[in-house]
Each structure stands twice: as structure tokens, then as C-alpha cells.
C-alpha positions in Angstrom: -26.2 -39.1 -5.8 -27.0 -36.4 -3.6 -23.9 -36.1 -2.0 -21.9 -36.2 -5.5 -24.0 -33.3 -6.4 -23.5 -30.9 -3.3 -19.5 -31.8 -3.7 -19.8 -30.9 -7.4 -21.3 -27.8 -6.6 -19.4 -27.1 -3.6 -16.2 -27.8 -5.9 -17.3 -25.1 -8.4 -18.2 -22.3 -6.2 -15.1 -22.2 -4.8 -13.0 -22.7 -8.0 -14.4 -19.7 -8.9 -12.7 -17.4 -6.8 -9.3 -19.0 -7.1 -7.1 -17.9 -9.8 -3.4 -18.0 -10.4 -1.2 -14.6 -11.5 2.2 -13.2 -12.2 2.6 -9.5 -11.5 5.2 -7.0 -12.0 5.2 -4.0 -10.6 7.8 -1.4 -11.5 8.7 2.7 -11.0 9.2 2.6 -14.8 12.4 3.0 -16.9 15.7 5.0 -17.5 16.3 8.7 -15.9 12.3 9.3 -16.3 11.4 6.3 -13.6 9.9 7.5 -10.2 12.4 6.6 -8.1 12.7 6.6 -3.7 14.3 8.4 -1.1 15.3 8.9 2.9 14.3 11.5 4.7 17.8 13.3 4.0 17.2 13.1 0.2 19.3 10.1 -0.6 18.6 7.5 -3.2 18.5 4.0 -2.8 20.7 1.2 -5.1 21.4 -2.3 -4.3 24.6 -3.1 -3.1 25.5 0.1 -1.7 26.0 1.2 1.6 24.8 4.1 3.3 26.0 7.4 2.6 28.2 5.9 -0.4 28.8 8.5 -3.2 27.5 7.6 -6.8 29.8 7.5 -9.8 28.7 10.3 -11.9 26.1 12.8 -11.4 27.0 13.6 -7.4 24.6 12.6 -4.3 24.7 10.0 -2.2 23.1 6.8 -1.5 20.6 6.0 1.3 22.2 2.0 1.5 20.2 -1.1 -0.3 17.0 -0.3 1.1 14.0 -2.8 1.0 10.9 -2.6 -1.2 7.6 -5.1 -1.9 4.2 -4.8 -2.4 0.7 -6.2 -1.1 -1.8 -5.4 0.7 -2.6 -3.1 4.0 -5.2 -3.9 6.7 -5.4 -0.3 7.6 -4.7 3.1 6.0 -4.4 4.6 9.1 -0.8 4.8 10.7 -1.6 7.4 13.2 -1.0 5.3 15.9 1.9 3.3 14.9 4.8 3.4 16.5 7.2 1.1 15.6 8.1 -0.7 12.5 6.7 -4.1 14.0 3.2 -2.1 13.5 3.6 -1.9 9.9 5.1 -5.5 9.9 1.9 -6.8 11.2 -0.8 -4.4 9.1 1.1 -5.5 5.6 0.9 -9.3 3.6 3.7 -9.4 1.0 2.6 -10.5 -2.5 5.6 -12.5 -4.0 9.0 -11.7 -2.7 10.7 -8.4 -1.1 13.6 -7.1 -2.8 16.3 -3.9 -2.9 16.3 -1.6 -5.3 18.2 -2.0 -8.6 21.9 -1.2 -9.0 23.3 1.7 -10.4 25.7 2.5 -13.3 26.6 4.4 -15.9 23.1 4.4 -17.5 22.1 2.0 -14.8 18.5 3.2 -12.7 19.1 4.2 -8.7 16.2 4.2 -6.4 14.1 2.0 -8.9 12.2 -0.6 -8.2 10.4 -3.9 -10.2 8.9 -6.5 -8.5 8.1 -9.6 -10.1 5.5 -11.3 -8.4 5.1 -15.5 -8.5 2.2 -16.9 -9.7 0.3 -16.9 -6.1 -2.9 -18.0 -6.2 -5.6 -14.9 -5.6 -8.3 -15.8 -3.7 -11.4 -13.7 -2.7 -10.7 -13.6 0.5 -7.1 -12.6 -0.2 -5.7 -10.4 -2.5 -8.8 -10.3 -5.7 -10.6 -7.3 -5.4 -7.7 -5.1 -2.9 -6.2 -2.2 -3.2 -2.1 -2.6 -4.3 0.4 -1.3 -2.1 4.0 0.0 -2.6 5.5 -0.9 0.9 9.7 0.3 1.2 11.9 1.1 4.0 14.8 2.2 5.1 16.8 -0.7 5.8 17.7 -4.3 5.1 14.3 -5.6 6.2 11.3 -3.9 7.0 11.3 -4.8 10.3 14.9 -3.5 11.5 13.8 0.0 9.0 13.2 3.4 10.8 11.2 5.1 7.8 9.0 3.6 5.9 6.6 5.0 2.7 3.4 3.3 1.8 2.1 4.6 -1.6 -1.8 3.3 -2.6 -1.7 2.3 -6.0 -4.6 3.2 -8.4 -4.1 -0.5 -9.4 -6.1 -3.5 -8.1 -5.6 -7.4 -7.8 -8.0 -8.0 -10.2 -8.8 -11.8 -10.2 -11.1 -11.7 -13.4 -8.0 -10.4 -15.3 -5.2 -12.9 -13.7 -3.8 -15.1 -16.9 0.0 -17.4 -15.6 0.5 -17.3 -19.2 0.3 -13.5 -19.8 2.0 -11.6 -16.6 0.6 -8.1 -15.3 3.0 -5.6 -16.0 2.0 -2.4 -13.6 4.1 1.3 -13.5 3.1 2.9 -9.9 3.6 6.6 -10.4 3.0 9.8 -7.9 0.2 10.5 -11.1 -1.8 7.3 -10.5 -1.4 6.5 -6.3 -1.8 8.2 -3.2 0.6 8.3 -0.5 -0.5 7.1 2.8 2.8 7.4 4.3 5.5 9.5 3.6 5.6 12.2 1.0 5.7 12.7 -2.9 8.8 15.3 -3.9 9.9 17.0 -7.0 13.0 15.4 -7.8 14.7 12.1 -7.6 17.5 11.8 -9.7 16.9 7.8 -10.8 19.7 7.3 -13.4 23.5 8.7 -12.9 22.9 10.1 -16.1 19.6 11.6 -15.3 19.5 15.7 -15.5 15.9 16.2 -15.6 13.7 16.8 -12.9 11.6 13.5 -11.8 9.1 13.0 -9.4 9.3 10.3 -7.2 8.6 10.0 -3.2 10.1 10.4 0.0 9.9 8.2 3.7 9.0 9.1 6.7 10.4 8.6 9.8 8.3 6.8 12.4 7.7 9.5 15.6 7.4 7.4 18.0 4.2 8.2 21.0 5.1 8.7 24.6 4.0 5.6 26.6 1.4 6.9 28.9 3.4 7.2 32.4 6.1 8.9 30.7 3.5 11.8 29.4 1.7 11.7 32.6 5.1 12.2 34.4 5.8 15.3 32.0 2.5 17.0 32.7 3.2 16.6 36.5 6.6 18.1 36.2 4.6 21.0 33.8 1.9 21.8 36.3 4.9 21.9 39.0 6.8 24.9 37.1 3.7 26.0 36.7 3.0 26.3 40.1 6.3 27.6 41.2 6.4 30.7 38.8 2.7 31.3 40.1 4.4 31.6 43.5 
């Protein structure tokens, strides 16, 4: 009886911190959505190649570009170096995808993410920060620039219902960019004319191994030495 009752127990505690959701998470809507771009100022669409000119409204495309969201290990990307680093700080919630495609009132550089209904644990997702995670290429790990944008929004397990999905807009108002930078404008609609903030990638710089900077200070101090002389 004993034993029943610690497995009862034992049962419930841990029921109680895992809970099944659907997410979405989106840039918004129409020419007004926050939209992404490479360092050179071009948008992203899906099914575009890179440097592609759009239909109407002039510039150019940055290619398909990849884009998901979950959760960071770290906030601190000072000493990464390649895009294996950010592989390895970052757990996808639901699936990765490319941006949508564009068209006549079609979005560019949009994204919306709809998340399965993964179980969010406490010692998981419930609780963490969301991430907006994109790059530069066809995955993340053959991209060169990446942005990592902190959303004001958490994985809030109390709140997770299957049956009603959480429908999120990240903005530059309501996140924080960890990587990368917010701009002015992003043009996210071929018909769009106003001005609408979205963000831009970085490129990764990446840090001398340590032989290779020793070797430059030698060959510094030398000069050095020989104007001296």
C-alpha cells in the first residue's frame, strides 16, 4: 500500500510540470510586418535565390534564408566563432522554416512559425525566455550571419492549452536583440511604401587562433625593432 502511494504521488508531481502546446510565432502581417535582412540590406523570400530582383517595388533578395525559434543557453556570443557555436547554444521548438514567399501583395522577409504540440517540461522550455533564431542560409549551420532577437514572450506552461494555440507577434518594440541589429526600414510587402522596422544579421568575425596572433605580435615587435634601429 505503501508503494502504490509513493508511485501515486510520484505520478502527480511530475504530471504537473508536463504540459502539451501549439505556438505560433509570427513578424505580423501585410507591408506593416517586421520583416529580416543581410548585412547588405537584402530581404529574405522563400524560393528565391540570392541576389534575385523582386517584381515590383525594386531591391533585391538575400536567397530563402532559414528562420526558428527556441531557446538559447547563453546570451553571450562574444566568443563565438563559427556557426557550429550557435548550432550547439540553440534547441529548436517545432520545426525550422524559410521565410514566406513574395508577390504582388504577398509578405518578403516575414516569418510565422507554427510550432507542434511539444510537450513543455520544467526542465525544458516552461518558464524560458523565447528566441527568434535566423540565418543566412539554407540551414543554420552552413549560414555566415545569423540574428538572435529575445522575445518579451515566455514558454509559459501554466497557459499551454492543444486546443487553443498561442499566437505571438515578435516585434523590435517588444524584444531585444542579442545579435545582430534593429534598422529603420525593411520593405516586407512588394507593395509596401512605408517605412517599417524590422532587423538586420550579423556576420560572424571570426577570432584569431592563438598561434596565429602570437605570430602577428612577433612579426609587430620585429618592425618595431627595426625602425627603432
Amino acid at each position: 500500500m505503501k508503494t502504490k502511494l509513493v508511485t501515486l504521488l510520484a505520478v502527480a508531481a511530475t504530471s504537473g510540470f508536463a504540459f502539451s502546446a501549439s505556438y505560433t510565432l509570427n513578424g505580423g502581417t501585410g507591408a506593416t510586418a517586421s520583416g529580416i535582412q543581410d548585412t547588405l540590406g537584402r530581404t529574405f523570400r522563400s524560393g528565391t535565390t540570392a541576389g534575385s530582383a523582386f517584381a515590383t517595388g525594386g531591391g533585391t533578395s538575400g536567397g530563402p534564408g532559414v528562420v526558428a525559434f527556441g531557446i538559447f543557453s547563453t546570451e553571450d556570443f562574444s566568443s563565438f566563432t563559427s556557426a557550429n557555436d550557435f548550432v550547439a547554444a540553440f534547441t529548436v521548438y517545432g520545426p525550422t522554416n524559410t521565410f514566406a514567399a513574395a508577390g504582388t501583395t504577398g509578405n518578403r522577409s516575414v516569418f510565422s512559425l507554427a510550432g507542434t504540440n511539444i510537450p513543455i517540461t520544467s526542465t525544458s522550455f516552461a518558464g524560458k525566455n523565447q528566441y527568434l533564431f535566423a540565418g543566412n542560409g539554407t540551414t543554420f549551420a552552413n549560414s555566415t550571419e545569423f540574428l538572435v532577437v529575445k522575445s518579451t514572450f515566455l514558454f509559459n506552461a501554466s497557459d499551454d492549452s492543444v486546443a487553443t494555440p498561442i499566437i505571438q507577434t515578435v516585434r523590435p518594440s517588444n524584444s531585444s536583440v542579442l545579435f545582430g541589429s534593429v534598422v529603420t526600414n525593411v520593405q516586407t510587402a512588394n507593395t509596401d511604401t512605408s517605412t517599417t522596422e524590422g532587423w538586420q544579421m550579423s556576420a560572424i568575425t571570426p577570432v584569431p587562433e592563438p598561434s596565429a596572433a602570437l605570430l602577428g605580435a612577433v612579426g609587430a615587435l620585429g618592425l618595431l625593432r627595426r625602425r627603432r634601429a
